[in-house]
C-alpha positions as CSV (number, residue, x, y, z in Angstrom):
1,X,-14.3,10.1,-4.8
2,X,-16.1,11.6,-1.8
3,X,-15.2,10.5,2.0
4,X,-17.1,9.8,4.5
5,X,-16.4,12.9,7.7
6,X,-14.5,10.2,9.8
7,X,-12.5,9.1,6.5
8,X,-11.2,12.6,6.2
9,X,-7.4,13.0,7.4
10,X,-8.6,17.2,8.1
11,X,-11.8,16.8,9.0
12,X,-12.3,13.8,11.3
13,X,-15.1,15.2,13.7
14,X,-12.9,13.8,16.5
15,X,-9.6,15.3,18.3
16,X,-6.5,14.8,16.7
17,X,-5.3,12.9,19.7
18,X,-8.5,10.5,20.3
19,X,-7.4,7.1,21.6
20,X,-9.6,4.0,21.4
21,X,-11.9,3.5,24.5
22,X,-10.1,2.5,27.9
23,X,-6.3,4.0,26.7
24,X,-4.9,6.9,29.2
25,X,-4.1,10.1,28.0
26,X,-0.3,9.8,26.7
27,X,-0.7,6.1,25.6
28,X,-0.6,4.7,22.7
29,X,-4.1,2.9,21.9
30,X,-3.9,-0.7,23.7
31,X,-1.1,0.3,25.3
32,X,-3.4,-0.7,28.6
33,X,-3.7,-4.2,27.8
34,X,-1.2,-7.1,27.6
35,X,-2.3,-10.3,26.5
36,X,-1.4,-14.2,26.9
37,X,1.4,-14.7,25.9
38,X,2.4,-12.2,23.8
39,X,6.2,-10.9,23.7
40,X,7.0,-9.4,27.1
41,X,9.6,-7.7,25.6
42,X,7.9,-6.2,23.3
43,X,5.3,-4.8,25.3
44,X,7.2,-3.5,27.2
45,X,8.1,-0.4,24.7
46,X,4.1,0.3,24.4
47,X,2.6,3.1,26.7
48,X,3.4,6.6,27.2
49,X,7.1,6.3,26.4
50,X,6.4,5.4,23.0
51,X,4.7,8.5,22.3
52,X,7.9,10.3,23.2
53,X,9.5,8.4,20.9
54,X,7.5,8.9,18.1
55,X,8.1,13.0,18.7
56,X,11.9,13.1,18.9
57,X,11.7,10.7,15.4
58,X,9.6,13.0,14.0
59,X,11.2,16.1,15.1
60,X,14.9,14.6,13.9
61,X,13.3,13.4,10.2
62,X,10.7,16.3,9.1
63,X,12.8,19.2,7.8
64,X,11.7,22.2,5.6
65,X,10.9,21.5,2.2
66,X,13.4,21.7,-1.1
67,X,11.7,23.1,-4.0
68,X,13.1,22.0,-7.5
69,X,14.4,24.3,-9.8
70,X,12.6,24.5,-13.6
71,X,13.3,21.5,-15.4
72,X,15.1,23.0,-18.3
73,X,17.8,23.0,-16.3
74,X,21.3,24.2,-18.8
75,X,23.2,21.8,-16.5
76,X,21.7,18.8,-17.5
77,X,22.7,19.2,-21.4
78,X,25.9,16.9,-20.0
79,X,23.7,14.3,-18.5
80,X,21.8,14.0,-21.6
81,X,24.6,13.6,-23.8
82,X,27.1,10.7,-22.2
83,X,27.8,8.0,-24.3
84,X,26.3,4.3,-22.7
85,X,29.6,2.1,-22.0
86,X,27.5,-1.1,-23.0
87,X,29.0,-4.5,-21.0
88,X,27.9,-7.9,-20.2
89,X,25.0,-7.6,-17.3
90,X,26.0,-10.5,-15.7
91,X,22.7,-11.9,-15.3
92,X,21.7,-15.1,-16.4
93,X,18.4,-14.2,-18.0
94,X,19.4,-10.9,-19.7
95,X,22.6,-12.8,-20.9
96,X,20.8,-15.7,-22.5
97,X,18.6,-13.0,-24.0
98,X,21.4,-11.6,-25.1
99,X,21.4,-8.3,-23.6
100,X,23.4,-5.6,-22.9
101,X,23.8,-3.6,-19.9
102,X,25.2,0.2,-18.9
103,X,25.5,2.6,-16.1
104,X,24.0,5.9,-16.7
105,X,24.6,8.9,-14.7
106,X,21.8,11.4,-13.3
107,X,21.6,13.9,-10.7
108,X,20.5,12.8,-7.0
109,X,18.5,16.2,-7.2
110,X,17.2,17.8,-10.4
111,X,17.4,21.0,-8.5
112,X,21.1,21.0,-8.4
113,X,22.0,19.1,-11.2
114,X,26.0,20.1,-10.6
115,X,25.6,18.5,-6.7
116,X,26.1,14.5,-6.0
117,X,25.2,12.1,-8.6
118,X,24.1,8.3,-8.9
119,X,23.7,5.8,-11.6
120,X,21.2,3.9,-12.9
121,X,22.0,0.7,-14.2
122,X,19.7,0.1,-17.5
123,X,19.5,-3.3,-20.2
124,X,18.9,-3.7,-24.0
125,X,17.7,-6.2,-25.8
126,X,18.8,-5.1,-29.2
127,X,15.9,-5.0,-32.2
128,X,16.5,-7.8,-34.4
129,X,15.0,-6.1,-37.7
130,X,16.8,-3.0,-38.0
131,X,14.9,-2.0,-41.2
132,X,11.5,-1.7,-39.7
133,X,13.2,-0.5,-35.7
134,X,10.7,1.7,-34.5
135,X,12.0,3.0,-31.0
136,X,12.9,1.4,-27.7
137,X,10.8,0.2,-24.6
138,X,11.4,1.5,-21.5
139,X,9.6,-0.3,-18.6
140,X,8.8,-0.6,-14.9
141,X,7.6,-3.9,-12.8
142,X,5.9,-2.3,-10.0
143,X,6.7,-2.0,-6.3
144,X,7.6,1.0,-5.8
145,X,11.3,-0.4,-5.2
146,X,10.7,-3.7,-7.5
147,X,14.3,-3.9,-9.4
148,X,13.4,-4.2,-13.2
149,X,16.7,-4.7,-15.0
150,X,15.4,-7.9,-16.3
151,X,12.1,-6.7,-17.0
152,X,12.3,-6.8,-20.9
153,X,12.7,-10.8,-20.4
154,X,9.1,-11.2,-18.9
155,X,7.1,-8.8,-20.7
156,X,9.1,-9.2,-24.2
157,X,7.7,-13.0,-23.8
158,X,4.1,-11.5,-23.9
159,X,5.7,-10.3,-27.6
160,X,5.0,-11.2,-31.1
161,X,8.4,-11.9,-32.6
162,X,7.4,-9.2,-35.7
163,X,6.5,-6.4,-32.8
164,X,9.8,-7.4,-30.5
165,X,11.8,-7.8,-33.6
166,X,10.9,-3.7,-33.5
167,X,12.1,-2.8,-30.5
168,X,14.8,-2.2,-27.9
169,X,13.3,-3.3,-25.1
170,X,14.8,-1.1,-22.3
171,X,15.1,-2.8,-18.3
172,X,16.0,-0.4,-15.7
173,X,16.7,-0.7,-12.4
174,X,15.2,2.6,-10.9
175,X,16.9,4.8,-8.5
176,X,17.5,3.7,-4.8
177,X,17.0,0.1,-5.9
178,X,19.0,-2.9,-7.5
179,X,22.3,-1.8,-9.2
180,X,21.1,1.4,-9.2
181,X,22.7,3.7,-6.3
182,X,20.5,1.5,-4.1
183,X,18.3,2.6,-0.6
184,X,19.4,0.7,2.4
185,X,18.1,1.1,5.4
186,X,19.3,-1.5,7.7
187,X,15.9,-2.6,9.0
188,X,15.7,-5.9,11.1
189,X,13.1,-6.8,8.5
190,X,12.9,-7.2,5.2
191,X,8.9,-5.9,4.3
192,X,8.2,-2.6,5.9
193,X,4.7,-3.7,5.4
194,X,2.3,-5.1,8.2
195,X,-1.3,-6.1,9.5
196,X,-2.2,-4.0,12.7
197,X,-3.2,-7.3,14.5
198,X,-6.4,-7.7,15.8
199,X,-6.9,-5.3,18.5
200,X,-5.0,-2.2,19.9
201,X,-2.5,-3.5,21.6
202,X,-1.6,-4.9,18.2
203,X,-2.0,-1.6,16.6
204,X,0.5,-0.3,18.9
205,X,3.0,-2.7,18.0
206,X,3.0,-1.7,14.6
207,X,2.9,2.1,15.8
208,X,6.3,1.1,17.4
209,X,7.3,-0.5,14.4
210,X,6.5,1.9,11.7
211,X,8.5,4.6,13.9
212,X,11.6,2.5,14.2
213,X,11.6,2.1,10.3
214,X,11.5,5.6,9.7
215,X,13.8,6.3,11.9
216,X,16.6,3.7,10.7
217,X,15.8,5.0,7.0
218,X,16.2,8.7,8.0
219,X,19.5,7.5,10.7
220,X,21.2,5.8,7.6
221,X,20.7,7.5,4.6
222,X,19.8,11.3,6.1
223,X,18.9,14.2,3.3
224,X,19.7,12.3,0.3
225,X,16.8,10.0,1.0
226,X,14.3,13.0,-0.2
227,X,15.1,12.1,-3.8
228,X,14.2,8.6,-4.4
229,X,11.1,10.2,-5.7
230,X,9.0,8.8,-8.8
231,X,9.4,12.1,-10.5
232,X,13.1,12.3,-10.4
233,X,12.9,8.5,-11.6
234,X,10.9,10.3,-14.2
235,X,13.1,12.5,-15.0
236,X,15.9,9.3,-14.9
237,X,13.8,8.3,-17.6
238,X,13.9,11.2,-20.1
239,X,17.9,11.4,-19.6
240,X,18.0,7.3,-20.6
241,X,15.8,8.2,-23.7
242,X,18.2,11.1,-25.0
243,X,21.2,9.2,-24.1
244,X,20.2,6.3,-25.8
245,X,19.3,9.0,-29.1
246,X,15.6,8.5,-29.3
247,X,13.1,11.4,-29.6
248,X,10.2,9.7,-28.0
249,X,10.3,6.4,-26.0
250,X,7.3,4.1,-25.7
251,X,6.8,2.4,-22.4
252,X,5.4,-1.0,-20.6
253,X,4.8,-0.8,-16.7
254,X,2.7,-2.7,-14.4
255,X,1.7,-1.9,-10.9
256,X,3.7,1.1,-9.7
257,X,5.4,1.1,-13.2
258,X,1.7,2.3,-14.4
259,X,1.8,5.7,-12.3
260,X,5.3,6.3,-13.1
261,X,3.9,6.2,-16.8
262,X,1.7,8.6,-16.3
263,X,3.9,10.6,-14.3
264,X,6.3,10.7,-17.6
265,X,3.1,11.4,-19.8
266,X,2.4,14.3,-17.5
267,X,6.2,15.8,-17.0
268,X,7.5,15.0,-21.0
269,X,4.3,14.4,-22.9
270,X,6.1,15.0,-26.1
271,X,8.4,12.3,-25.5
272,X,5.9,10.1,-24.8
273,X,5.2,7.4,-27.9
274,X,3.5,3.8,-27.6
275,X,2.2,3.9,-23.9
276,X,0.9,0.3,-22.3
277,X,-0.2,0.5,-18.3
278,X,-1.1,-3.0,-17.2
279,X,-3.2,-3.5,-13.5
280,X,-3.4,0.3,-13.2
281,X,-3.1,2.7,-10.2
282,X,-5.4,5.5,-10.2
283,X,-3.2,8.8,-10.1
284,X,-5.7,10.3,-7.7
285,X,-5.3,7.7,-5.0
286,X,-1.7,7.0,-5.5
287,X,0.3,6.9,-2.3
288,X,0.4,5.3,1.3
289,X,-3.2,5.8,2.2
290,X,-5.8,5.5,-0.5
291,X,-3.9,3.1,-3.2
292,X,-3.4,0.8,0.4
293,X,-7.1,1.4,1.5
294,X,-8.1,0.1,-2.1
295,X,-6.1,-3.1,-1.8
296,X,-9.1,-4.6,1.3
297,X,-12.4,-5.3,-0.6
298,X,-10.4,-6.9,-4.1
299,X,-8.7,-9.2,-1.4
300,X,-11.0,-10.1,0.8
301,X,-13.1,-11.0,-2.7
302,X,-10.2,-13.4,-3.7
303,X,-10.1,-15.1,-0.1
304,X,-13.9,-15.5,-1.0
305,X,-13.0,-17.1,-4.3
306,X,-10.2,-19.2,-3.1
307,X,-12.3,-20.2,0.5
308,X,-14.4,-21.8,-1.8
309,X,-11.4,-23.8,-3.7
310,X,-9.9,-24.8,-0.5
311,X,-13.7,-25.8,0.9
312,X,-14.0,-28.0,-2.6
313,X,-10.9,-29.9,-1.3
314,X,-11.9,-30.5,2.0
315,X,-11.0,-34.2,2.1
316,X,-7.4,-33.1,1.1
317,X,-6.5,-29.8,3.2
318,X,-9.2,-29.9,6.0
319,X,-9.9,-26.5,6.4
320,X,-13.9,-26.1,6.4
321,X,-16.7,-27.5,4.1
322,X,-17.7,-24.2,3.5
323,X,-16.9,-20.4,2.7
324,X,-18.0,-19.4,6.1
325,X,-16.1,-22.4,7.7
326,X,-12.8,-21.7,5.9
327,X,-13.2,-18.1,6.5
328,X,-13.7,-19.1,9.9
329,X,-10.3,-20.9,10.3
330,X,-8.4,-18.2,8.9
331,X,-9.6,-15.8,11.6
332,X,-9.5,-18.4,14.1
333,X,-5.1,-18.9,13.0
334,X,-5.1,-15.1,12.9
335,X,-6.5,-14.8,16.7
336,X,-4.2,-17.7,17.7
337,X,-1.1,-16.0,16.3
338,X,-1.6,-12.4,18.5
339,X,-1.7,-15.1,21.8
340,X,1.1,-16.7,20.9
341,X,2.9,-16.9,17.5
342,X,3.1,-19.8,15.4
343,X,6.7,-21.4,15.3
344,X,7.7,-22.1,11.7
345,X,10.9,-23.2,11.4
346,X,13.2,-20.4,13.0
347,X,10.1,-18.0,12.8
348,X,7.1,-17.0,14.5
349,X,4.3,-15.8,12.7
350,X,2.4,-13.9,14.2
351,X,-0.7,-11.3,13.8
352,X,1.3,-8.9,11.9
353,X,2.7,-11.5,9.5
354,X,0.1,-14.1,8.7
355,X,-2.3,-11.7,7.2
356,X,0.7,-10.4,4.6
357,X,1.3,-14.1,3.7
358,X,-1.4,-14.8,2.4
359,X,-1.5,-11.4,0.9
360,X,1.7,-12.3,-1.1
361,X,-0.3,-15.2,-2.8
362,X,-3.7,-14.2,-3.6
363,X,-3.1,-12.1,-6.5
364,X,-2.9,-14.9,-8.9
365,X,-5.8,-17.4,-8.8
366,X,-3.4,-20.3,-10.2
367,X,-2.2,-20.4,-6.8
368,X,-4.8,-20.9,-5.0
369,X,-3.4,-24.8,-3.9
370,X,-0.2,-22.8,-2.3
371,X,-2.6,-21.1,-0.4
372,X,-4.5,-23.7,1.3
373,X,-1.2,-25.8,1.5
374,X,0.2,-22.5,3.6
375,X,-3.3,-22.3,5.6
376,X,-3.0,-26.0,6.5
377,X,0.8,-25.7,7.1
378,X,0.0,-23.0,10.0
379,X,-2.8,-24.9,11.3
380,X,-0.8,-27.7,11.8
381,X,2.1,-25.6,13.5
382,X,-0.4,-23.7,16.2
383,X,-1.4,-27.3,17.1
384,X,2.4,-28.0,17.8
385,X,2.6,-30.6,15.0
386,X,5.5,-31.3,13.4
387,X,5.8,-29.3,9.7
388,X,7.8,-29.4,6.9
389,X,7.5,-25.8,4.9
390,X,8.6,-25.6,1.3
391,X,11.1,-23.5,0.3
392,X,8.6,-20.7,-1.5
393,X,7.1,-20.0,2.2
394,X,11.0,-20.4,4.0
395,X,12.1,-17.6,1.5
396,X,8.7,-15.2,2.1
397,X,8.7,-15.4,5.8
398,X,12.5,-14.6,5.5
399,X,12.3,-11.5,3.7
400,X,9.1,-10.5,5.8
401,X,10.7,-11.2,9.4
402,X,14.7,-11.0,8.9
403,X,16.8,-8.4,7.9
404,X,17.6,-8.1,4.5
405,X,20.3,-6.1,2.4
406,X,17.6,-5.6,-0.1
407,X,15.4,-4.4,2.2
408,X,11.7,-2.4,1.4
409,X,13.3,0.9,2.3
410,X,13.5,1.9,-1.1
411,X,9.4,1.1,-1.6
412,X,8.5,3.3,1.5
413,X,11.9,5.9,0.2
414,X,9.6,6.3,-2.9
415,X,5.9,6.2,-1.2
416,X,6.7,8.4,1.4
417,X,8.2,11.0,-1.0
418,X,5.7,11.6,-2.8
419,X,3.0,11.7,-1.2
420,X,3.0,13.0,2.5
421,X,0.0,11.4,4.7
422,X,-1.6,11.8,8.1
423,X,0.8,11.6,11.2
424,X,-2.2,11.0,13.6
425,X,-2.2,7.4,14.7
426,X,-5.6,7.4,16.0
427,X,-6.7,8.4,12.8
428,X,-5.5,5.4,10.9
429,X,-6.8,3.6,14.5
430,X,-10.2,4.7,13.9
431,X,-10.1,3.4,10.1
432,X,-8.8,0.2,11.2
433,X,-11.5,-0.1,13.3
434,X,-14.7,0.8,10.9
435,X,-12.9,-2.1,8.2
436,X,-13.3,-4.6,10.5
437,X,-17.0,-5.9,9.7
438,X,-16.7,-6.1,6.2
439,X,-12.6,-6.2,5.5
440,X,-11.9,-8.9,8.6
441,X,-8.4,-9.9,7.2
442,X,-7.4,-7.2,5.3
443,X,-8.9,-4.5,6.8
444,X,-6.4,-4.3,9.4
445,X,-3.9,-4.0,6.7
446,X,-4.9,-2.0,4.5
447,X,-5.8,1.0,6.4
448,X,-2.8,0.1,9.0
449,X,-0.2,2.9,9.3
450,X,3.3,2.9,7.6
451,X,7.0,4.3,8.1
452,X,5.1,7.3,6.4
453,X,3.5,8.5,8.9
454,X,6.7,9.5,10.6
455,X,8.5,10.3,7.0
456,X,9.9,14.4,6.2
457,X,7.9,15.9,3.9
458,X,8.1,15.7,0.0
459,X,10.0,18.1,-1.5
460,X,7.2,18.2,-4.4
461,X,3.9,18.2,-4.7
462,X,2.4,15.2,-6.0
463,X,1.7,15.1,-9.4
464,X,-1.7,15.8,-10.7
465,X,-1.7,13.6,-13.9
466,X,-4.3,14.9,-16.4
467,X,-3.4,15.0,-20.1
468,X,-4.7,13.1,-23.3
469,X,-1.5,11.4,-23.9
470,X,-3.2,8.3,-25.9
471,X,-2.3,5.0,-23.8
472,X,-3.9,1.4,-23.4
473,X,-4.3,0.6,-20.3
474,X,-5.3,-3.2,-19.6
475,X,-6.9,-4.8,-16.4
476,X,-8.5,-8.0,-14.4
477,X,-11.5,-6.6,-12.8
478,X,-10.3,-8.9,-9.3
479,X,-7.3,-7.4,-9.2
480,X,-6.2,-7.2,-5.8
481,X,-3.2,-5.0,-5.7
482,X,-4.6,-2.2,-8.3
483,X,-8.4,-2.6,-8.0
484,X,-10.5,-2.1,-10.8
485,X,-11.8,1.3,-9.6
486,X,-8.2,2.4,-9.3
487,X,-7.6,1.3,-13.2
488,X,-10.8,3.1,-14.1
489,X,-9.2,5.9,-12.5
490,X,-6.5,5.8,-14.3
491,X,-8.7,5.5,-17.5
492,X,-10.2,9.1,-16.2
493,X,-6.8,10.9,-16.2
494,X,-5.7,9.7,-19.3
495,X,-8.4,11.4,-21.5
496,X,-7.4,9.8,-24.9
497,X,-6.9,6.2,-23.4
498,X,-8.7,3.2,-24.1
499,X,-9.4,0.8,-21.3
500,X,-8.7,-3.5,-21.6
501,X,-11.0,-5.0,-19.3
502,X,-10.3,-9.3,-18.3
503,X,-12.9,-9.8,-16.9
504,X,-13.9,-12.3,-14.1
505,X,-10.3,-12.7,-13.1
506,X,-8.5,-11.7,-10.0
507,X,-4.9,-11.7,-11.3
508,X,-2.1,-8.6,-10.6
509,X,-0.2,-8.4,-13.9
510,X,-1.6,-9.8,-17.3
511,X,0.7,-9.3,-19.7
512,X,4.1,-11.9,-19.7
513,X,2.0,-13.7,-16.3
514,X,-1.1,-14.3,-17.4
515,X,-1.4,-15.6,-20.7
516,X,-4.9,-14.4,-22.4
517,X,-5.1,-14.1,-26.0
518,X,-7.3,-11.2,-26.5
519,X,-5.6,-9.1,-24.1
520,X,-2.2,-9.8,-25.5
521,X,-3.3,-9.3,-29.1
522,X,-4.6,-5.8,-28.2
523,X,-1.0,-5.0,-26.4
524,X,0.9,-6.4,-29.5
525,X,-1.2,-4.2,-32.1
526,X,-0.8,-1.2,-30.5
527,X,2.9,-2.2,-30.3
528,X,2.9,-2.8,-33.7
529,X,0.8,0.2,-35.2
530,X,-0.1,2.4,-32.5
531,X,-3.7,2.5,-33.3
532,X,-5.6,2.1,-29.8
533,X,-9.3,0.5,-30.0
534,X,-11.9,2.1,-31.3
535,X,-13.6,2.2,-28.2
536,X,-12.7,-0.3,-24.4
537,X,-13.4,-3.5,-25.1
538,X,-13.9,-6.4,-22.5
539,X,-11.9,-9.7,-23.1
540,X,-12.7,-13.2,-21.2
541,X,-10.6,-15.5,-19.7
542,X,-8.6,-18.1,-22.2
C-alpha cells in the first residue's frame, strides 16, 4: 500500500526533530501549555527535561543486534524429543473439559539452544474417536500476550462433535505470558496502550508515558526480553508438535494468533496441515504502526453504527437524538476529561483512558447497550452525580489504570520485537494530527506512539510471509481490531487461501463468539476434509 510523503517514517519532507507550532526547541510538543486543571504533577515532567529522559532510556535499552543461528540447530534434537508429564491444569474450564495439561521446555534463544531455557505450559483435550484421530490443534487467541491455555474450550464449542471427536485440540500459553515463563514488567498500569489526548500537551503525556514503560520493561527483565518474539513462539510451536509425535499440526488462531499462523506456514511449511485464521492481520502491516493505524476508520465506523443505537434509545440513555448529537457528546466527555478527569469510583478517567474504553467494547455489536450504559455512566460522573459502575467497567478501568501482575508488557515484549518502528515523536505527532478530521476519537489512538518507540532493536527481521500454504481465512468486513483490508491482506500472502467474508458485521472473532452458521460450516468442513472452497464465498449474518 503506497503512503502519502508525510506518512513515510524515512521520508517525511520535514526535520526529524519538527515540533508542533508554538513548542521551543528542546520541548516536547505541548510541553508550552498547561491547561485547567490538569495534574500539576504531571506536567511538571513535560518540557525540555523529558527529552533528556527519553535519550538516556534509549541509550540504556537499544543494544547491537543478535542474529540467530540456522534453524537446524543439532542441539535442539533434545528439546524435540522430551516426553510431556501430563497433570491436572487446575483450571476449571479445561478440567470440566477434561483436559490435560504439561510443561514443555524450549530454548529462551534458538540461537543458543544450550543457553537458559523456559517452559511453555500447553493443554489437551484428548480425541474422543481414536479410529478416525486425524492430528491435533494447536491455537492462538490473539493479543500479542493473550494467555490461550484454555483456548481449545472456546473455539472447540464452534465444533461439530464428529470434527472435535478428531482432534486434540491443543491450548498454549505462549512464551512470556500465563504459565508460561511469563514477562513482567512492573508497570503502574496494567494496558500499555493509550489515546494521545486531544492536543499536545496530551501527546506529551503519553510521550512520558511510553518512555517510562520501556524503560521499566528493559530495567526488569534486561537481555532476555529480546526473545519473546512471535518467531521463537513459532518455533515453540514446532517443538510442541514433535514432542507431542505429530508430523504436521493443523492450527486455529484469531487476531494475533492469525500472524503467528502464517509465521509457522512461512518458517515450517511442511508441518503445516489444516490452517484456519479468523479476523486476519495482514503480514505486511503487522506491527506497532500500521496494524495500529488500521484499527481508526473500522472503529470510528462502529461508533457510527452504535451512535445510531444509542440515538434510537434516547428516552432511555439521553445521549443525542441523532448520530451527530451522540457523536457530539462523546467528544464533548473526551474534551471534559483532559480539563479535569472524571472520578469513577477510585479512578479518574481521563483523555488517555476514555477513548480505550470504549475501544474495549466496540468490537462486538451485541454490546452496543454496555456502551451507551458506559457513555451515560461518565456523563453522569463529569456532572458530579452520584454513579454506581458495574463490575465489567470496575475491572477494565482497573487493569487500564492500576498496576497489574499480568501486566501488557508481554504484548508490547512481542510487538516491539518484531517489528522495530520510528523513534521520532513528532513523527507519530504529525500523524496524530492529519487523523483528527476524519478519525476524531480514534485517531488519536491509533496513530499515538507506544513503548516501542523507545524499545532495542529486533534481533530478526520481520518475517516476510509469502507461500501457498492452503489456509481458510474467515472475516467480518467491520471488524475493528483486524480490518477488512488487513484480512484481504492476509488473503494476498497466502497464495492458495480462500477468503470467508461475514459480511455487514463489525464483530472481532467469529468462530466460538459469534455464532453464524455459514461461516462455521465452512470452518468445520475444512476441519473435517481439508477441502477449501472452490472459490471465497460471502456469508450473511444469522
Amino acid at each position: 500500500m503506497r503512503h502519502s510523503k508525510s506518512d513515510r517514517p524515512d521520508d517525511s519532507g520535514a526535520s526529524p526533530h519538527d515540533l508542533p507550532d508554538g513548542a521551543a526547541p528542546g520541548d516536547l510538543p505541548g510541553a508550552e501549555t498547561p491547561r485547567g486543571d490538569r495534574r500539576t504533577r504531571r506536567r511538571l515532567t513535560i518540557g525540555a527535561g523529558i527529552l533528556t529522559g527519553i535519550a538516556a532510556v534509549v541509550g540504556a535499552v537499544l543494544v547491537t543486534p543478535i542474529v540467530p543461528s540456522a534453524e537446524a540447530e543439532p542441539a535442539l534434537d533434545g528439546f524435540y524429543n522430551q516426553q510431556p508429564q501430563w497433570k491436572s491444569c487446575d483450571e476449571p474450564r479445561l478440567d470440566k473439559a477434561g483436559a490435560q495439561c504439561a510443561d514443555i521446555t524450549v530454548p529462551l534463544n534458538y540461537a543458543a539452544p544450550r543457553g537458559e531455557t523456559i517452559t511453555v505450559a500447553i493443554s489437551r483435550i484428548a480425541a474422543t474417536d481414536t479410529a478416525n484421530r486425524r492430528g491435533i490443534i494447536l491455537s492462538n487467541p490473539g493479543g500479542p500476550g493473550g494467555p490461550g491455555l484454555d483456548f481449545g474450550v472456546d473455539f472447540g464449542a464452534a465444533m461439530t462433535p464428529e470434527v472435535k471427536a478428531r482432534y486434540d485440540l491443543i491450548g498454549m500459553d505462549p512464551r512470556g505470558i500465563g504459565r508460561s515463563s511469563a514477562v513482567h514488567c512492573g508497570w503502574p498500569r496494567g494496558f500499555g496502550l493509550q489515546s494521545a489526548g486531544v492536543d499536545a500537551v496530551g501527546y506529551a503525556e503519553s510521550v512520558a508515558t511510553q518512555t517510562e514503560l520501556a524503560a521499566r520493561c528493559a530495567t526488569t527483565n534486561g537481555e532476555r526480553l529480546r526473545y519473546f518474539t512471535t518467531r521463537n513462539t513459532a518455533r515453540d510451536m514446532d517443538v510442541i508438535r514433535g514432542v507431542l509425535g505429530e508430523q504436521k499440526t493443523s492450527y486455529y488462531g484469531t487476531s494475533y494468533g492469525t500472524y503467528l499462523g502464517a509465521v509457522y506456514t512461512e518458517m515450517f511449511p511442511e508441518r503445516a496441515d489444516r490452517i484456519v485464521l479468523d479476523s486476519a492481520v495482514d503480514p505486511a502491516r503487522y506491527g506497532a504502526v500500521e496494524m495500529m493505524r488500521d484499527m481508526g476508520v473500522p472503529n470510528e465506523a462502529a461508533l457510527d453504527d452504535w451512535a445510531d443505537s444509542a440515538a434510537a434509545k434516547n428516552a432511555e440513555y439521553h445521549l443525542g437524538g441523532t448520530r451527530e448529537q451522540v457523536r457530539a457528546t462523546v467528544m464533548d466527555l473526551i474534551r471534559r476529561s483532559a480539563e479535569k478527569p472524571i472520578r469513577v469510583g477510585e479512578f479518574d478517567v481521563d483523555e488517555h483512558a476514555l477513548p480505550m474504553m470504549l475501544f474495549t467494547v466496540l468490537d462486538d455489536p451485541r454490546q452496543y447497550d454496555v456502551v451507551s450504559d458506559m457513555v451515560r455512566l461518565f456523563a453522569d460522573a463529569a456532572d458530579g452525580k452520584p454513579v454506581n459502575p458495574d463490575p465489567g467497567i470496575i475491572k477494565s478501568l482497573a487493569y487500564m489504570l492500576k498496576a497489574d501482575p499480568a501486566d501488557g508488557g508481554a504484548q508490547m515484549a512481542i510487538m516491539c520485537g518484531d517489528v522495530e518502528v520510528p523513534r521520532d515523536p513528532a513523527w507519530y505527532w504529525r500523524n496524530i494530527e492529519a487523523a483528527r478530521a476524519t478519525e476524531p476519537v480514534f485517531g488519536a489512538f491509533a496513530n499515538n506512539i507506544t513503548p516501542c518507540a523507545f524499545w532495542a532493536p529486533p534481533v530478526e527481521a520481520p518475517t516476510v510471509v509469502n507461500n501457498s500454504v492452503p489456509a481458510l481465512i474467515v472475516q467480518s468486513t467491520g471488524d475493528t481490531r483486524t480490518s477488512y483490508g488487513n484480512a484481504q491482506g492476509m488473503h494476498r500472502a497466502l497464495s492458495a487461501s480462500r477468503m470467508v467474508t461475514l459480511e455487514n458485521v463489525a464483530i472481532h472473532w467469529i468462530f466460538g463468539r459469534y455464532p453464524n452458521s455459514c461461516v462455521y460450516a465452512a470452518v468445520n468442513d475444512y476441519f473435517r476434509d481439508g477441502t477449501l472452497p472452490a472459490n471465497d464465498m460471502t456469508c450473511q449474518r444469522d
